[in-house]
N, C-alpha and C positions, 0 to 999 in steps of 0.2 A: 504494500500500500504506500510506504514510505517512496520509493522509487517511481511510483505512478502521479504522485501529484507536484512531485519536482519538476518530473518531465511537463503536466499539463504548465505550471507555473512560467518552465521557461517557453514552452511554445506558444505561452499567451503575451509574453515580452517581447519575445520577435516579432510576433505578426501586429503589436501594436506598435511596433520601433516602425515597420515594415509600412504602415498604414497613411505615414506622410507621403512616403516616397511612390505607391500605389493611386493616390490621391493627383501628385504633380503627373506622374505620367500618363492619366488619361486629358485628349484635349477638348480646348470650350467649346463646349456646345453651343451656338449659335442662337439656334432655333429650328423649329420642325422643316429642315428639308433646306438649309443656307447651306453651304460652304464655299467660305473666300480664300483665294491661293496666289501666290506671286510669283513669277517667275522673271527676273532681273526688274525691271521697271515698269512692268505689266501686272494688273491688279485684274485679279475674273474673278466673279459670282457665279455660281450654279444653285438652280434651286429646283422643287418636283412642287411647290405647293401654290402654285397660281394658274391661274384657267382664265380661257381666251373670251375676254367679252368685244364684241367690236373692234377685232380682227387686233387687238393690244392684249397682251401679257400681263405686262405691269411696265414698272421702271428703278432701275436702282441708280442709288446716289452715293458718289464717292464725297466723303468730308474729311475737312482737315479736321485738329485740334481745335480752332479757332472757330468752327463753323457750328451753330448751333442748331440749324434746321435743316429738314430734308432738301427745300427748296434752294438753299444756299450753295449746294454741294454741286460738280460734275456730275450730271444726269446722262443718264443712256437708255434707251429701249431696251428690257427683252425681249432677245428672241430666240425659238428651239419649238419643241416640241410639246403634245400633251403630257410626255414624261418628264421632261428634260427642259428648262429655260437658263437662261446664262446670259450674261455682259461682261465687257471688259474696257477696261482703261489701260491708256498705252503713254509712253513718258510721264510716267508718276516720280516725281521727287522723291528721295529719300526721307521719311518719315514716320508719326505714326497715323493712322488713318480709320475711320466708320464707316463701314458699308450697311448701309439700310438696302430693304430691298419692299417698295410697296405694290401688291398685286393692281390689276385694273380695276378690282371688286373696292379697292381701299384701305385693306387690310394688309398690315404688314407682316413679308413673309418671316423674316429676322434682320438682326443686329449684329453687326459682328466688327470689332478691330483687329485689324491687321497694320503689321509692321515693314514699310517696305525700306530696305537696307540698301547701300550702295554697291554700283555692279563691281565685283572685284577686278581689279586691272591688269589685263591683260599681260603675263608674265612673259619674260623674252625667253623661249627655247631655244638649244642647240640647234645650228642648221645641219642638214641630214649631211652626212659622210658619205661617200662613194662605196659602195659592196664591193665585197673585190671581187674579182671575174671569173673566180675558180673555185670558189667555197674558200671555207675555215680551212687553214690548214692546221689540222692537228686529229688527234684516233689514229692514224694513219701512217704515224710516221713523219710526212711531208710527202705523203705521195700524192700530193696535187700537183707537185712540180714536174717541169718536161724535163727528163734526163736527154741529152744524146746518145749516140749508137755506141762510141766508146767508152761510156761510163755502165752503159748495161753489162757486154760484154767482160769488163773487167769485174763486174760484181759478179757475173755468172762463172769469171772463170775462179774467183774466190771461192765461192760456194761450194764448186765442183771438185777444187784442192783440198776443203774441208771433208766433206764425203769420203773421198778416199785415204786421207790420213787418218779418218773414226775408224771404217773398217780395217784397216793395215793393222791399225791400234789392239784391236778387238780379235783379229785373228791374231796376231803374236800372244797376248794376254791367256786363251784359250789353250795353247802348248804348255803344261806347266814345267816341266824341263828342259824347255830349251836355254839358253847362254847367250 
């Protein structure tokens, strides 16, 4: 029993240690059916929760900090589909920003802040190096290189000189009496 309720003790310590950082890692929720996303200096909405009254969507509005009303913001039409509606904003300042998104009915679909950051600047790469023309040389030896006809030969007649001084070797060694 002693052993059983230490363990529950500390498994209730963890998961209560554990319960901030379960907390931070899910993200905000908007509202039924928003999500805004950035991609360099580009701000989109998508949202599923607005229907088409005279041939309009709705309309979202990008605001600054300083902007207190819908009205005041970058306005754009929705457009997409019965499932699927979406806008976007393109040369957004670095900042932090509100996207409202209000349907054609009048009701708003959600709220959401987004943070657009500045685009990272372009880092200078090495410029590419020439391949060499014949592969890697290396596994191999260096036999990627061209030998000419007197360096084969001479290597063949080494070779050949080896051979016959192993066997010479190996039958003398085989006699064991000879002198």
């Amino acid at each position: 029993m002693r052993n059983s309720s230490s363990v529950l003790r500390s498994g209730l310590t963890v998961a209560v240690a554990a319960l901030p950082l379960a907390l931070a890692a899910v993200p905000a929720v908007a509202g039924p059916g928003i999500s805004v996303s950035t991609t360099g200096s580009t701000v989109s909405v998508t949202t599923s929760s607005c229907t088409q009254i005279n041939g309009s969507w709705g309309t979202a509005s990008l605001l600054t900090s300083s902007q207190g009303s819908f009205a005041q913001g970058r306005q754009v039409t929705l457009s997409g589909t019965s499932t699927s509606q979406s806008a976007a904003w393109s040369s957004v300042s670095p900042g932090t920003y509100t996207v409202i998104v209000v349907c054609s009915d009048g009701t708003t679909a959600g709220t959401q802040s987004v943070v657009v950051s500045t685009a990272p600047s372009p880092s200078r790469s090495a410029s590419p190096s020439a391949s060499p023309s014949r592969g890697v040389m290396g596994g191999a030896g260096g036999s990627t290189k061209d030998y000419g006809t007197l360096t084969l030969v001479a290597g063949g007649t080494l070779v050949g000189a080896g051979l016959i001084g192993t066997a010479w070797y190996l039958r003398r060694r085989n006699k064991p009496y000879r002198l």
